[in-house]
C-alpha positions as YAML, in Angstrom:
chain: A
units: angstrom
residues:
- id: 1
  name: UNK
  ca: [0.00, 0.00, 0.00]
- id: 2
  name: UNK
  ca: [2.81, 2.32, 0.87]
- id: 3
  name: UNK
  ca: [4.14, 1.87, -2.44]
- id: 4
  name: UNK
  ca: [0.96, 2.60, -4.33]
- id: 5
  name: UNK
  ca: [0.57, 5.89, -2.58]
- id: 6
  name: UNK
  ca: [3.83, 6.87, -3.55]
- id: 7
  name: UNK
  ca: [3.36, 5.59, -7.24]
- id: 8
  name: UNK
  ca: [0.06, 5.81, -7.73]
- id: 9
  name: UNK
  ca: [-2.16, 3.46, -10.08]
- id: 10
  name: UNK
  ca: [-0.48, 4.02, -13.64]
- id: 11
  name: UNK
  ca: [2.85, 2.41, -12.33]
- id: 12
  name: UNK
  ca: [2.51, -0.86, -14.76]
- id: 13
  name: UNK
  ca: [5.28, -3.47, -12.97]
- id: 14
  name: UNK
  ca: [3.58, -2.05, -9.76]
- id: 15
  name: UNK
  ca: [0.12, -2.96, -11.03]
- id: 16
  name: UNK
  ca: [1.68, -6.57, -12.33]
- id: 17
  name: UNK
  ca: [2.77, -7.65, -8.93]
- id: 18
  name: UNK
  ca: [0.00, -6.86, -7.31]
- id: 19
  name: UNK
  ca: [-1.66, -8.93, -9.90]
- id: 20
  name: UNK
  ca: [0.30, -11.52, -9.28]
- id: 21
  name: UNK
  ca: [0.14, -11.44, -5.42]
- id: 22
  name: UNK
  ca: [-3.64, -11.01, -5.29]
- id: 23
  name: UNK
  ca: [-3.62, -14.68, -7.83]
- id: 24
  name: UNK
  ca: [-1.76, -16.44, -5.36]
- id: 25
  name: UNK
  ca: [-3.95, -15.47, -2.88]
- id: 26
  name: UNK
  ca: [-6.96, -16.76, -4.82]
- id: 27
  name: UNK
  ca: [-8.15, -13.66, -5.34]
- id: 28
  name: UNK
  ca: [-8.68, -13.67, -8.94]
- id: 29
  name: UNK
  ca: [-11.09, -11.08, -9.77]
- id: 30
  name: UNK
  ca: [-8.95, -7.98, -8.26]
- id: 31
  name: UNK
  ca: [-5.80, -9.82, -9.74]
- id: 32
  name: UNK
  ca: [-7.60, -9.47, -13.52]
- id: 33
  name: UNK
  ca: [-8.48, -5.91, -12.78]
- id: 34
  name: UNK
  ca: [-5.05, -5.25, -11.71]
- id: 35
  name: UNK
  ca: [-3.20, -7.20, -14.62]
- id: 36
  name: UNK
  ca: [-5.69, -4.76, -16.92]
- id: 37
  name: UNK
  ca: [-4.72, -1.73, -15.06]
- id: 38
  name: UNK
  ca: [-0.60, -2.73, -15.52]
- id: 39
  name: UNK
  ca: [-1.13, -3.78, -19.33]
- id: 40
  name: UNK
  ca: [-3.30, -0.14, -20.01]
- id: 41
  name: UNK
  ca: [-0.66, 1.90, -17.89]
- id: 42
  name: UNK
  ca: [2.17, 0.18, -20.35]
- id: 43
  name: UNK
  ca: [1.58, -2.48, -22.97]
- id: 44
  name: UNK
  ca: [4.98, -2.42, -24.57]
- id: 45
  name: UNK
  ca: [6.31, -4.23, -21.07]
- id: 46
  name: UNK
  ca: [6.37, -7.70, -21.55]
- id: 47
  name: UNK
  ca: [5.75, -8.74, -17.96]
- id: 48
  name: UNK
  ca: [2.70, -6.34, -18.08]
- id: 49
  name: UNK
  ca: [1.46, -8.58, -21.20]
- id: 50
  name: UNK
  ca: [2.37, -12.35, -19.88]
- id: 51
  name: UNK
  ca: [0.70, -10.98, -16.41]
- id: 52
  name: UNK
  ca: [-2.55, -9.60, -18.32]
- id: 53
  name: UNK
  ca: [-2.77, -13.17, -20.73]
- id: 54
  name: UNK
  ca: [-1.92, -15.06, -17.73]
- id: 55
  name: UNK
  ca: [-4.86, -13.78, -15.52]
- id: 56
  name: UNK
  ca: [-7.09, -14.02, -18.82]
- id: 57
  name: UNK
  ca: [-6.12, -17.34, -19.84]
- id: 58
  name: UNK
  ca: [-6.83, -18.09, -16.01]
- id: 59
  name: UNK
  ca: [-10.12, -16.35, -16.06]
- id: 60
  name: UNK
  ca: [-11.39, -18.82, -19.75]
- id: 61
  name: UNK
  ca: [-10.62, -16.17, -21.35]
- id: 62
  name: UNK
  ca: [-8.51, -18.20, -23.93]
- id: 63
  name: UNK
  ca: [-8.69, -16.40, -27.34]
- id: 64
  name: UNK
  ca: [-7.82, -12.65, -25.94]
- id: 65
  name: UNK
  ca: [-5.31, -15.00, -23.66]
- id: 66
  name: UNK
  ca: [-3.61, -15.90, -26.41]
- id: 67
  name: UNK
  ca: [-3.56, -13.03, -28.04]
- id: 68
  name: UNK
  ca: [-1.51, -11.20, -25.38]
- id: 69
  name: UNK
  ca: [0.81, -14.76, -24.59]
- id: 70
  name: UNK
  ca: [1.71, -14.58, -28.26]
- id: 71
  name: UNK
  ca: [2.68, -10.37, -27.74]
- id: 72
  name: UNK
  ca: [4.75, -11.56, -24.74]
- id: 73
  name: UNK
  ca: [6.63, -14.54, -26.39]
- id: 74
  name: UNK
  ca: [7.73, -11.86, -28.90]
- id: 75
  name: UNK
  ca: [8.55, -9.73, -26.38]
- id: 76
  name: UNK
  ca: [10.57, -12.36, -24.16]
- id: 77
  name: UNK
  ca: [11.53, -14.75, -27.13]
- id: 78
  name: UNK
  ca: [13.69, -17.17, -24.50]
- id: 79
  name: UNK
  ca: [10.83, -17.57, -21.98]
- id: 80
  name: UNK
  ca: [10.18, -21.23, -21.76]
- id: 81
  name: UNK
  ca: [7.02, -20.56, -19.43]
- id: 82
  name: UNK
  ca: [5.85, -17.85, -21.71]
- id: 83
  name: UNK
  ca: [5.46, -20.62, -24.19]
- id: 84
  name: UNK
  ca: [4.27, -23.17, -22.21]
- id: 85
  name: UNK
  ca: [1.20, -20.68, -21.62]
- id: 86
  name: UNK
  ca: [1.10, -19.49, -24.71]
- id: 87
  name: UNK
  ca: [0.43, -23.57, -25.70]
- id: 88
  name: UNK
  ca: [-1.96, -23.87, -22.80]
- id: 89
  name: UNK
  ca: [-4.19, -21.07, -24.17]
- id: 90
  name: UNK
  ca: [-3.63, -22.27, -27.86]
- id: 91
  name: UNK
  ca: [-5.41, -25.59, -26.15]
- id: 92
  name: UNK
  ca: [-7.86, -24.07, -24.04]
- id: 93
  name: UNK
  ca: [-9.35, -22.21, -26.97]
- id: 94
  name: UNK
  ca: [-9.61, -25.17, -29.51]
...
C-alpha cells in the first residue's frame, strides 16, 4: 500500500505484482483488474502482457489469452514458461 501511494495506479510493474500477489492469494477477480490496469498503464512491457494473458487465460478467457501470450513470447523470445502458456491457451481455446 505504501508503495501505491507513492506511485500511484499508472505504475505498470507495480500494477503486475499486485496482480500476481492477489492470484496467489486466490483472489482472482482484483488480480484481472489489476493485470488490466498494468497492461493499459504500459503495454509495450512484456511482464505487463504475460501478467494480463496469464490472468485471462486463467479467467477462460482463452482467445484474448492468447492473443496477449503470443505479444509476450515476442517480447521475451527465450521464456520457456511464456510458451508453455502461450500452448496452454492455444489448447484451451480449440
Amino acid at each position: 500500500l505504501q508503495a501505491r501511494i507513492r506511485t500511484g495506479w499508472g505504475d505498470a510493474a507495480l500494477n503486475a505484482n499486485i496482480a500476481r500477489t492477489l492470484s496467489g492469494l486466490g483472489r482472482d477477480a482484483e488480480a484481472l483488474r489489476m493485470a488490466r490496469l498494468a497492461y493499459r498503464a504500459d503495454p509495450a512491457i512484456a511482464m505487463t502482457t504475460r501478467v494480463y494473458g496469464t490472468m485471462l487465460l486463467k479467467g477462460g478467457d482463452a482467445a484474448a489469452a492468447g492473443d496477449l501470450l503470443r505479444k509476450a513470447m515476442k517480447l521475451m523470445p527465450n521464456d520457456a514458461e511464456v510458451a508453455s502458456e502461450y500452448k496452454t491457451a492455444l489448447a484451451a481455446g480449440r
